[in-house]
C-alpha positions, 0 to 999 in steps of 0.5 A, spaced: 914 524 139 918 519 134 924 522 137 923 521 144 919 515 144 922 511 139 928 511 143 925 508 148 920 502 146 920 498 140 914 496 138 910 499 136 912 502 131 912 510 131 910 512 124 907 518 122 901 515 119 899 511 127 901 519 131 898 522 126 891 519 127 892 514 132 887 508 133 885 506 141 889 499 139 895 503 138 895 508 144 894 502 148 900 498 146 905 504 146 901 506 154 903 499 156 910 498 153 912 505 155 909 503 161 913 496 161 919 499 159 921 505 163 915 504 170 912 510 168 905 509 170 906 503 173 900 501 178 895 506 174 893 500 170 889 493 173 891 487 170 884 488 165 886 495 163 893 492 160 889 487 157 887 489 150 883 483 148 878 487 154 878 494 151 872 492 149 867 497 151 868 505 149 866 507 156 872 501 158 877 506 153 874 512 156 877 511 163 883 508 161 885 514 156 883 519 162 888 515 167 894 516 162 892 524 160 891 525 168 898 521 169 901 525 163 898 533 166 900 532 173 907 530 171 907 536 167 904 540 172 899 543 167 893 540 163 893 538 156 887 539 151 885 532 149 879 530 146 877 523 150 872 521 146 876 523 140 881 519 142 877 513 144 874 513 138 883 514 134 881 521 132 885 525 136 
């Protein structure tokens, strides 16, 4: 991850400690920069959604973590095992 995404966004920084166990606020800010960056994504997210300081609510990070594992499968053209609330709470 470090590899590949490091060569693409900035910042964050992608240190083994944020991929490890990732936080919500950190998910989001690597999302949007990808999404900022290369246009992968691009349209899947409202304005609120790309809006940190409105990620308030888990159900809010629930439907935001779903659009981008739903991005990411149908790329792939396979489903990833992801643990959602684990995500939206940073433990997966």
């Amino acid at each position: 991850t470090q590899a590949t995404l490091g060569t693409i966004i900035d910042r964050p920084r992608l240190t083994e400690a944020l991929l490890s166990k990732p936080p919500f606020h950190f998910v989001h800010t690597v999302i949007c920069a990808l999404v900022a960056k290369t246009g992968f994504g691009n349209g899947l997210y409202s304005p609120e959604e790309l809006n940190l300081k409105l990620m308030l609510h888990r159900r809010v990070r629930l439907v935001f973590l779903a659009k981008a594992v739903a991005l990411v499968n149908a790329a792939l053209g396979r489903a990833c095992a992801v643990d959602l609330c684990g995500a939206a709470d940073g433990a997966d």
